[in-house]
PDB file of N, CA, C and O in Angstrom:
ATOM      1  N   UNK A   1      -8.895  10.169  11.852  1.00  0.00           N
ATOM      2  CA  UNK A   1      -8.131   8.913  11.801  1.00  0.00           C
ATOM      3  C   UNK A   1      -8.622   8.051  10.646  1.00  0.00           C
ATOM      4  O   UNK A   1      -7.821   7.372  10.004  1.00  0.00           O
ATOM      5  N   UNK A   2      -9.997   8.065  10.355  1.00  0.00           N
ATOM      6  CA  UNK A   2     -10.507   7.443   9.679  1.00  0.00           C
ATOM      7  C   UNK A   2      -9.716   7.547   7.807  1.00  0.00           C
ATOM      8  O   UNK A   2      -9.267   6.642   7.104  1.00  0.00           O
ATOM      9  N   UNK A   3      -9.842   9.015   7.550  1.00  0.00           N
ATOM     10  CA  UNK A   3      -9.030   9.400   6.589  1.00  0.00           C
ATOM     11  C   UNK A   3      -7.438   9.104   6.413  1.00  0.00           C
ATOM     12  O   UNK A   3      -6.858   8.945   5.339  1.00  0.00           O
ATOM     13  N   UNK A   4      -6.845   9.064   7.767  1.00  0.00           N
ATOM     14  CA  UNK A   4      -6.175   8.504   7.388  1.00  0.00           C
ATOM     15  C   UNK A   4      -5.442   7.210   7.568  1.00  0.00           C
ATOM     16  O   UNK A   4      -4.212   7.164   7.572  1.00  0.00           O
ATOM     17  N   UNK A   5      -6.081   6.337   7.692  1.00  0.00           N
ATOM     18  CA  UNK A   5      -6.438   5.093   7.703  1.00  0.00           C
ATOM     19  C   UNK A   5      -6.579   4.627   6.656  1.00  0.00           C
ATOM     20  O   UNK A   5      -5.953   3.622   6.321  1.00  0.00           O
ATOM     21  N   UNK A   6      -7.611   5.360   5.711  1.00  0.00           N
ATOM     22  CA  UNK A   6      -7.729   4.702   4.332  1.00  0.00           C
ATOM     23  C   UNK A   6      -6.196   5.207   3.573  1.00  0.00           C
ATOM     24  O   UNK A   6      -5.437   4.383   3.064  1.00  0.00           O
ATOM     25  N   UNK A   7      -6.036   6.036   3.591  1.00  0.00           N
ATOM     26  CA  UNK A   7      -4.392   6.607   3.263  1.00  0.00           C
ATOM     27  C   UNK A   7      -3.718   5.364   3.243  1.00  0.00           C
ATOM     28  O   UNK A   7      -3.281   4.726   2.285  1.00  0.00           O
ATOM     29  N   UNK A   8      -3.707   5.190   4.130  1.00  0.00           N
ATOM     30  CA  UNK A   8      -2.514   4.009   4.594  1.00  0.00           C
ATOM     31  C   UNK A   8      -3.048   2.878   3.811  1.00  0.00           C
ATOM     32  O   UNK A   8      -2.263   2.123   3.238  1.00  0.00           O
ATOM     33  N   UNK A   9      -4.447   2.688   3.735  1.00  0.00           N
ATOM     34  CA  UNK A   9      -4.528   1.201   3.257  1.00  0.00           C
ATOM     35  C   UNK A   9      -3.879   1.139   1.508  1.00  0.00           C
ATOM     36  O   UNK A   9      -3.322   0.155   1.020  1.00  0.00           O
ATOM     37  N   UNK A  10      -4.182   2.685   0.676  1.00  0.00           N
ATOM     38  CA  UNK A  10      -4.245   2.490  -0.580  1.00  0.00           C
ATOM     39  C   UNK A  10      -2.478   2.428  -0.773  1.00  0.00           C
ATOM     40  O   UNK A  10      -1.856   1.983  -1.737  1.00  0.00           O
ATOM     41  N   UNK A  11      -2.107   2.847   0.103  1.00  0.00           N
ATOM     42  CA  UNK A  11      -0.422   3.055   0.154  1.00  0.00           C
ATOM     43  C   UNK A  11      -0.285   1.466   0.308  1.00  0.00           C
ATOM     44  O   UNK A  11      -0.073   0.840  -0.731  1.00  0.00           O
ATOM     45  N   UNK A  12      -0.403   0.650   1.697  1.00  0.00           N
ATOM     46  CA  UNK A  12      -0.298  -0.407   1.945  1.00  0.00           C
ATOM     47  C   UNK A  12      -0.346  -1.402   0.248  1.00  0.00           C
ATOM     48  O   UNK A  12       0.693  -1.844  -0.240  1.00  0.00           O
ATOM     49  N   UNK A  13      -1.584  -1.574  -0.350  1.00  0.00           N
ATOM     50  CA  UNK A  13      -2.736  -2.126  -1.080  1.00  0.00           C
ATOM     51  C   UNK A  13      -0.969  -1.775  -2.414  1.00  0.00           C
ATOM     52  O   UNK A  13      -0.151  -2.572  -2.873  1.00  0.00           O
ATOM     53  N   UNK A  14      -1.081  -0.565  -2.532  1.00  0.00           N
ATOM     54  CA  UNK A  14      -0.114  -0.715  -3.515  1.00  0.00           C
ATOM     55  C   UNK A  14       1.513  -1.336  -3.364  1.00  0.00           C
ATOM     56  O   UNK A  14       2.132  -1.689  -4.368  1.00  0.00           O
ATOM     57  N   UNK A  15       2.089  -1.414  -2.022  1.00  0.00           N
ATOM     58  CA  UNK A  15       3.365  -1.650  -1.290  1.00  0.00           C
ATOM     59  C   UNK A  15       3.125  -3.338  -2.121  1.00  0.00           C
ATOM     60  O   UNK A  15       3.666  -3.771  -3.138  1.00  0.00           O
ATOM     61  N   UNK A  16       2.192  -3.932  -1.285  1.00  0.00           N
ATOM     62  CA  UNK A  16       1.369  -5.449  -2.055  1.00  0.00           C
ATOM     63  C   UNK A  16       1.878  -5.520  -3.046  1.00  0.00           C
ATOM     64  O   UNK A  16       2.888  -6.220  -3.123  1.00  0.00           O
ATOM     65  N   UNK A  17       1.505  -4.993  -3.926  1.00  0.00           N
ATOM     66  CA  UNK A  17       1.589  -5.115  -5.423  1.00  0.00           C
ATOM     67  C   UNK A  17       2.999  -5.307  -5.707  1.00  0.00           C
ATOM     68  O   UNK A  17       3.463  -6.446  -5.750  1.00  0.00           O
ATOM     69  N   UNK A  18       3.604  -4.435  -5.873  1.00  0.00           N
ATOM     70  CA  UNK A  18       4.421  -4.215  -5.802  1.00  0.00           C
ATOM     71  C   UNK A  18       5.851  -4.963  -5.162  1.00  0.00           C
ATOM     72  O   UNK A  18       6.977  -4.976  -5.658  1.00  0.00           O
ATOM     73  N   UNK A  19       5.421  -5.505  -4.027  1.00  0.00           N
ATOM     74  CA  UNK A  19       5.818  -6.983  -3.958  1.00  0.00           C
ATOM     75  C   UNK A  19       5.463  -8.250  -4.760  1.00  0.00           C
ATOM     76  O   UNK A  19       6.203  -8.927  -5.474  1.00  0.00           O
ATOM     77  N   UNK A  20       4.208  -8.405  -4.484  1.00  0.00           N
ATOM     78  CA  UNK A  20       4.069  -9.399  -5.507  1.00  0.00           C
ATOM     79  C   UNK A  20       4.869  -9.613  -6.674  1.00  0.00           C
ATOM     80  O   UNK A  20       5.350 -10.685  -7.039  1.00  0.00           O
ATOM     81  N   UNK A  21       4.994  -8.209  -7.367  1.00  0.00           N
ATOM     82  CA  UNK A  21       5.876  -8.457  -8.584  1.00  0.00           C
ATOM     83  C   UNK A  21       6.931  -8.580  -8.541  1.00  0.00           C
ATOM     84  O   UNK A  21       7.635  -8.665  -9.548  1.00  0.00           O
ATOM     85  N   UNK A  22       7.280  -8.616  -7.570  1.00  0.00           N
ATOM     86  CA  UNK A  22       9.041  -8.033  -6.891  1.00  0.00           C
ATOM     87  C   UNK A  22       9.549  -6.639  -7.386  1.00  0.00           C
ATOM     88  O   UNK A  22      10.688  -6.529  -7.840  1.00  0.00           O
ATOM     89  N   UNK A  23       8.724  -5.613  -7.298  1.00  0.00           N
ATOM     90  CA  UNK A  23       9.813  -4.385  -7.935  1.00  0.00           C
ATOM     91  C   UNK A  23       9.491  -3.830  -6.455  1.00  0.00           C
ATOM     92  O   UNK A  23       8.837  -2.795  -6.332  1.00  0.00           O
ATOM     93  N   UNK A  24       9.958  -4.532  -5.352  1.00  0.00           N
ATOM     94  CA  UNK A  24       9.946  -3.739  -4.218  1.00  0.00           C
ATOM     95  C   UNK A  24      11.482  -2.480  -3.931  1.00  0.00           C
ATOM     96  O   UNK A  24      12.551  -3.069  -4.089  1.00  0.00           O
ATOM     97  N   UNK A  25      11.603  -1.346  -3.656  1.00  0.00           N
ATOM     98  CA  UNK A  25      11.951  -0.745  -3.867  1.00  0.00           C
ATOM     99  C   UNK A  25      13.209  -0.832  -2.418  1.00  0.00           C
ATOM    100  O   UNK A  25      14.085   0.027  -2.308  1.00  0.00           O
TER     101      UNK A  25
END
């Protein structure tokens, strides 16, 4: 779980971004 947990966060971490800028998809 742990593994994939961090999965999710770097996915999450980039979703962020990606808002922030607005090029949400």
């Amino acid at each position: 779980l742990e593994r994939v947990r961090k999965g999710q966060e770097v996915v999450h971490s980039a979703a962020d971004v990606r808002k922030s800028l607005g090029l949400d998809d």
